[in-house]
N, C-alpha and C positions, 0 to 999 in steps of 0.2 A: 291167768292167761299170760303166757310170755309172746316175745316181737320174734320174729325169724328173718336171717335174712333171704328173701326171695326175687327173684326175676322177674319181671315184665317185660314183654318187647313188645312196644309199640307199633303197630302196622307200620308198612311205609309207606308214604308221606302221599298224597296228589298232586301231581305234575304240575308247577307254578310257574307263571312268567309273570314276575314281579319287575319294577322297573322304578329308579332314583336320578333325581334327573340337578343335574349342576348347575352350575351358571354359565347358559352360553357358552361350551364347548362343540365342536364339531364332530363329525365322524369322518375318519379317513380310510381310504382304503387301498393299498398298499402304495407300492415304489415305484417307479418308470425311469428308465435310465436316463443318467445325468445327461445332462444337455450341456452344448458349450455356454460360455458366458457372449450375450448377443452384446452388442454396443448400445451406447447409452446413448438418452432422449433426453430435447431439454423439456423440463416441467413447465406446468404453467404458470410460474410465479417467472420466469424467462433468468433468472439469475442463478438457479440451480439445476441437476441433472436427477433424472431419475433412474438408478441404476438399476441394472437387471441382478437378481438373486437365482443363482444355479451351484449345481457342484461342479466343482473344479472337473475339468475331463481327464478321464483314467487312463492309464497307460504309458501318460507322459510326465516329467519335470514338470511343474507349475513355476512360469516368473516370478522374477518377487516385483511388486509396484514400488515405484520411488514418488515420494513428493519433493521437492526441490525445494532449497531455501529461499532461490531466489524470486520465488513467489507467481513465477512468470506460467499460466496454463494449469491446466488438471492434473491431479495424478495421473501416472500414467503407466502401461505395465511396459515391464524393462526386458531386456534379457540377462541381466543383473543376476546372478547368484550367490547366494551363502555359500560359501564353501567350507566354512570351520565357525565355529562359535567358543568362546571360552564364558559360560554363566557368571563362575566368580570372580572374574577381569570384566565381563561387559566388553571385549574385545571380539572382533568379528574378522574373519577376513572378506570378502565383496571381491567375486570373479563375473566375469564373461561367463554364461553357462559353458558354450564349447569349450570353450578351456579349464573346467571345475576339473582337478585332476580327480583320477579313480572316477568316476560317474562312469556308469555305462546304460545303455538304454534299455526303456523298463523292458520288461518280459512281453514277447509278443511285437515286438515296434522293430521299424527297419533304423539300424544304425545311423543311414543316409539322410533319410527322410522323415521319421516320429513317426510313419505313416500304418495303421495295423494291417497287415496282410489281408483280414478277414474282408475288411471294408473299404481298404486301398487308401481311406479319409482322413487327414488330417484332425486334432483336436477345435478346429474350426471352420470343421466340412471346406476344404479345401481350399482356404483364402491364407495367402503365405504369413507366415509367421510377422512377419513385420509390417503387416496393414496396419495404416491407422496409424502407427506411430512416427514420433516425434526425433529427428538427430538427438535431440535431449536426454529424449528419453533412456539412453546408452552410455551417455557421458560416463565419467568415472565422478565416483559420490564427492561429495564435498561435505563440509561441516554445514550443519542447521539441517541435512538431508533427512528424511524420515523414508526406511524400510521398512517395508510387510511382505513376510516370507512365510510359505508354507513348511512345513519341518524340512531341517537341514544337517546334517553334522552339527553333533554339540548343542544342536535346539530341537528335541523330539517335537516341542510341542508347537512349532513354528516362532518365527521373531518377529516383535513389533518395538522398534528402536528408533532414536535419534540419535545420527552422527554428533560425535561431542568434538573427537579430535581424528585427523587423517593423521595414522604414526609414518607408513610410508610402504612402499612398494615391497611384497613379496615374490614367491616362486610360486604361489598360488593366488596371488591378487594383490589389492589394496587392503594394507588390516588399517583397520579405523576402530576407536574409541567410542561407545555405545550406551544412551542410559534411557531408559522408560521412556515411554509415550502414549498416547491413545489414539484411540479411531477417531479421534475428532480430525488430530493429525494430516490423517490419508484421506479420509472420506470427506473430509470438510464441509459447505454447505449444500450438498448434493441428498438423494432421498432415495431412503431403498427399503422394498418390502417383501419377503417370499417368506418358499418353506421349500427344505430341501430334504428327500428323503437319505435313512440311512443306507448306505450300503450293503446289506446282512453279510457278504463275505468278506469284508471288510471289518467284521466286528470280531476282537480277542474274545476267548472264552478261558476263565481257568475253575474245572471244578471243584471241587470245596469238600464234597461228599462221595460216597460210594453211589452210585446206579444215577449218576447224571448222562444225560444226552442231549446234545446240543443238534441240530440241523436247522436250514435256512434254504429258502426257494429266490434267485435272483431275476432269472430272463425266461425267456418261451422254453418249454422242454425240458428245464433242468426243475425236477423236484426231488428233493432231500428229505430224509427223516426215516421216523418208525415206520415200519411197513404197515402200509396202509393208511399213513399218513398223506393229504393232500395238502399242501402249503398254500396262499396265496402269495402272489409274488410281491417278494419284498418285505417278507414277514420273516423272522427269526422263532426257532421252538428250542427250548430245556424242557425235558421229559425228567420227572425225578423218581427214587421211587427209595423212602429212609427212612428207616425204625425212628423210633423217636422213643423215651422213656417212660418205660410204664411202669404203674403203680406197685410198687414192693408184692404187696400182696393181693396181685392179679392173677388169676388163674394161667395159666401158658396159653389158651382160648382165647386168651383178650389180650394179646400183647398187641401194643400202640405202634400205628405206623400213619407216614403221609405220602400218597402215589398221585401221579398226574404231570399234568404238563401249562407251562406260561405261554405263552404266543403274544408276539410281540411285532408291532410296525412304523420305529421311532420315526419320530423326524422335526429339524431345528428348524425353529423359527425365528426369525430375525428381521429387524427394522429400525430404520435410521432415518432423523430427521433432520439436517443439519443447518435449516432456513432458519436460525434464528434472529436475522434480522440486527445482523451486527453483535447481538448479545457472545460472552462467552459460552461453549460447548453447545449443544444440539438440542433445537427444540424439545426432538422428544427422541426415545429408543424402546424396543425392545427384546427379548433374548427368551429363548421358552423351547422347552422342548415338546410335543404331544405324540399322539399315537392310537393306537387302534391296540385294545387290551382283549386276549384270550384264557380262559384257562379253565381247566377240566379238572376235579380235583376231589381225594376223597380221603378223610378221618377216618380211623376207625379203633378199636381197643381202648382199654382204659388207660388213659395218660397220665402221669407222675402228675404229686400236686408242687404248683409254682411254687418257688418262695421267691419273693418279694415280686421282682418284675417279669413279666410274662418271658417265659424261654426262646430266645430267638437262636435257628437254624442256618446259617446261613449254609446254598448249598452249590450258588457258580458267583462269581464276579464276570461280566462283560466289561469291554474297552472300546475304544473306537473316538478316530482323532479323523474324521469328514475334513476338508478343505471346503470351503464356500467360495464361489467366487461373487464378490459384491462388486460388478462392473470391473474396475482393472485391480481388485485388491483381494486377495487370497485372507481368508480368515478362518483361523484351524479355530476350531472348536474342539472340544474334549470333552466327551460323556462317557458316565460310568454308573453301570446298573449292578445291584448287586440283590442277585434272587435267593428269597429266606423263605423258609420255613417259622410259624409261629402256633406254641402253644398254650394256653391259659389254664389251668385245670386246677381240680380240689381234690386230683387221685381217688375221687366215688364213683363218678359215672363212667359207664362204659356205652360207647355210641359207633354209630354206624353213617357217616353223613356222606353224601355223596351229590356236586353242586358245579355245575355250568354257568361260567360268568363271561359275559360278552357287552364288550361298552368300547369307551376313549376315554381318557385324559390329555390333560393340559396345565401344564405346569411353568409359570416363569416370572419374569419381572416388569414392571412398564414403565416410563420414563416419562415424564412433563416439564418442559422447565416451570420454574414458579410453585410445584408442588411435588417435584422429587420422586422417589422410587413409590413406587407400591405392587403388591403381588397378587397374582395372578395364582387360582387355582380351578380348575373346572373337571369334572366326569359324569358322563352319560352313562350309566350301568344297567344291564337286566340281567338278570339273575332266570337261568331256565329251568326246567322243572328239576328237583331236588325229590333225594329218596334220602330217608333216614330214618333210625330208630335209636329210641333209648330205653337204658335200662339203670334199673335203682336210681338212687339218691344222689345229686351233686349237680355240679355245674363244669360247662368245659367251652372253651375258646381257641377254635381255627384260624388260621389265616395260612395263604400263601402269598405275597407282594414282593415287593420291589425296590429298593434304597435308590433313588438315579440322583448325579449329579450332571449339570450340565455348564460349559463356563467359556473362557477364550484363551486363546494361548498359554493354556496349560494352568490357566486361574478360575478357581471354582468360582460361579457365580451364583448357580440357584442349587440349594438339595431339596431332593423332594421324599417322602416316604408314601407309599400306595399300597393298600394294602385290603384286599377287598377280603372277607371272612362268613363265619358259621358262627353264630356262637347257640348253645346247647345247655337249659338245665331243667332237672327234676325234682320231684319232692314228694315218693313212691315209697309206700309204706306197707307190709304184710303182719296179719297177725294170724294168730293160731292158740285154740283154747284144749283144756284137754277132751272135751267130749266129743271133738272132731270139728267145731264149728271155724269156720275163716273168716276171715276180713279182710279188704284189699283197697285203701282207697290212696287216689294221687291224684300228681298235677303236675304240666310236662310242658315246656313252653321250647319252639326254635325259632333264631333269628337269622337274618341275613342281612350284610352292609356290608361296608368299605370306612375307611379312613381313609384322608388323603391331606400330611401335612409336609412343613417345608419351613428352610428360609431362604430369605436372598444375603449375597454375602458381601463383604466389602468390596472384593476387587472388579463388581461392574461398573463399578468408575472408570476400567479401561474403553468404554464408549467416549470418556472426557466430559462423563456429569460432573459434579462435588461429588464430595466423597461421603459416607456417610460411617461415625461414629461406633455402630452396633449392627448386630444381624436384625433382620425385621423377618419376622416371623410372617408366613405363608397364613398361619389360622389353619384350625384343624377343619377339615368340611367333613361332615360324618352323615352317612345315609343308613337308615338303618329298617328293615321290613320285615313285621312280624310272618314266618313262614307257616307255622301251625301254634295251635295249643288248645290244650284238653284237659279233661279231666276224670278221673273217675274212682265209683266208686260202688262195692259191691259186698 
């Protein structure tokens, strides 16, 4: 009796709604336009403020906030501008916005007024630029000053600085000498807690591969994408659709490919607790990004087999540098998504998976004084009905996820890896005698989960905790649900 190689296709699959559940993550659901930043409340401890957490209002300059050395009132936002920044001097120049030379007003705004045509409203529904504030608040900087600026010339990623030395008057301001500092700086003993959503048109996209598409849905009436695509607002989509490496000796029938799309609803989360009670740096902090996760997604053909570590795809990187306003202090955050393709395989099996995943994530870091960082990871996932089939002998590993970094003025703080998958194997065997008789028996098992790991990284010390020595690892959170399995034999 000799072995043959033979084919089985496994029916496809019964419609599943399987469901892995994390630790205390939310579900969001999309973006609503940024609000101005309201004015601050004192807390109930009467010695600190509770600030308001929004985005920065679009369309206009964002001030940069000054804290004063000479100790005297709150931060306060200025009309103070960066006009130039030199990185590897630490040298800044500090104008009057009206007078930042070159600045011209954003797109959309009346030169006279910041005012949008659309809405005739100011970045602060119509209360003049200078409510609220201080003669101080305008002075020209002095040494021990601390600035927090949204990106400026020579600081894409915004500046958060203490004056060292005033060198002395230019043709475009005061240039002053400038070295590190934290939010403890500006924020001081005051408390602030939100979430602010992403922008989606405001996010860089650069593709990676052939047959990427990027669209995004923002306000009422504007929907973006593949025809026939319906966005919810505030959601960003990559549609992908890339061969991937098949097995030498796979028939041209089975050549391996990954099609579909991510859907995506980020949004920063942030918190600051500064009541410590005379102690150095802030009770407590935290920094995270989450989101509302989509994606439609389908294997197919026989894939090359891995050598060593599973083959990663990558097939867009995204960007996007949000301004927050945390009461009078502008805080550029920097996130960075980068969407993969992944495959695992033993180059035997040939499959057919096809798999709808609809959840959240939550990813960041938390802050206590007394017991220092620790991280943060949570996902809500359900997996909707899945059609698949396999054939022959072997084993194979899907995924499509996501690498995000998320951090503060242009300093990585937290990475995360997400990556929700398929994995697929068999162990289908045919035989054949010569009198005609057959045999056929197997066994066929598919799975579905996510991965979801990370770490946090040195430079969230710029909230003005201690610093801490090493990356601390996130912890891998792995959900994983048997989808079918069988056997047979005949």
């Amino acid at each position: 009796m000799r072995t043959l190689a033979r084919r089985l296709l496994i029916p496809g699959l019964t419609a599943l709604a399987l469901t892995a559940t994390g630790c205390g993550s939310t579900s969001h659901t999309g973006a609503a336009e940024p609000a101005a930043p309201a004015a601050v409340t004192p807390s109930s401890d009467g010695t600190s403020q509770q600030l308001d957490v929004a985005a920065a209002p679009q369309g206009t300059s964002t001030p940069a906030a000054v804290a004063r050395a000479d100790g005297k009132g709150k931060t306060e936002k200025s009309a103070l501008k960066v006009a130039s920044y030199d990185r590897a001097t630490g040298r800044a120049v500090i104008a009057k916005g009206a007078q930042t030379p070159g600045r011209s007003p954003a797109p959309g705004k009346s030169p006279e007024t910041g005012r949008s045509p659309e809405t005739g409203k100011s970045p602060e529904a119509g209360k003049s630029p200078d409510a609220g504030k201080s003669p101080e608040a305008d002075k020209p900087v002095a040494v021990g000053d601390v600035i927090a600026s949204a990106p400026a010339p020579g600081a894409p990623a915004g500046l958060l600085a203490k004056v060292t030395e005033v060198v002395g008057k230019t043709d475009q301001g005061t240039e002053v000498k400038t070295a590190a500092t934290t939010l403890a700086a500006v924020l001081g003993d005051d408390k602030a807690d939100g979430k602010v959503p992403v922008d989606p048109a405001a996010v860089t996209v650069e593709p990676l591969t052939k047959g990427v598409t990027f669209s995004w849905a923002k306000g009422p009436g504007l929907t973006f994408g593949p025809e026939g695509a319906k966005l919810p607002l505030g959601n960003l989509r990559l549609d992908v659709n890339a061969a991937v490496d098949t097995a030498p000796d796979a028939p041209a029938s089975a050549g391996a490919s990954v099609s579909g799309f991510v859907q995506l609803a980020p949004q920063v989360e942030f918190a600051y607790d500064g009541s410590a009670g005379g102690a150095p740096g802030p009770r407590g902090a935290f920094l995270g990004m989450s989101g509302d996760w989509s994606s439609q997604w389908k294997l197919q053909g026989r894939a090359a087999a891995s050598t060593g570590a599973p083959k990663r795809i990558p097939f867009a990187k995204l960007h996007s540098s949000p301004v927050i306003q945390v009461g009078p202090v502008p805080v550029v955050v920097n996130l960075d998504l980068t969407c993969y393709i992944q495959v695992e395989a033993d180059g035997r099996v040939t499959v057919e998976v096809q798999q709808d995943v609809k959840g959240d994530f939550k990813v960041g870091g938390s802050y206590a004084s007394g017991k220092g960082w620790t991280p943060v990871s949570a996902s809500n996932v359900k997996s909707t009905p899945v059609k698949a089939s396999v054939t022959a002998t072997g084993k194979v590993k899907g995924a499509i996820g996501a690498e995000a970094s998320v951090g503060l003025y242009g300093a990585v703080g937290v990475t995360a890896d997400f990556a929700p998958y398929v994995r697929g194997e068999g162990d289908i065997k045919a035989a054949a005698s010569s009198d005609g008789k057959t045999s056929l028996e197997g066994a066929w098992a598919l799975y579905g989960g996510f991965d979801l790991s990370g770490n946090l990284q040195l430079q969230l010390s710029l909230f003005g905790t201690p610093v801490f020595e090493r990356k601390i690892p996130l912890g891998t959170l792995n959900r994983e649900w048997a989808l079918s399995t069988g056997h047979i034999k005949r």
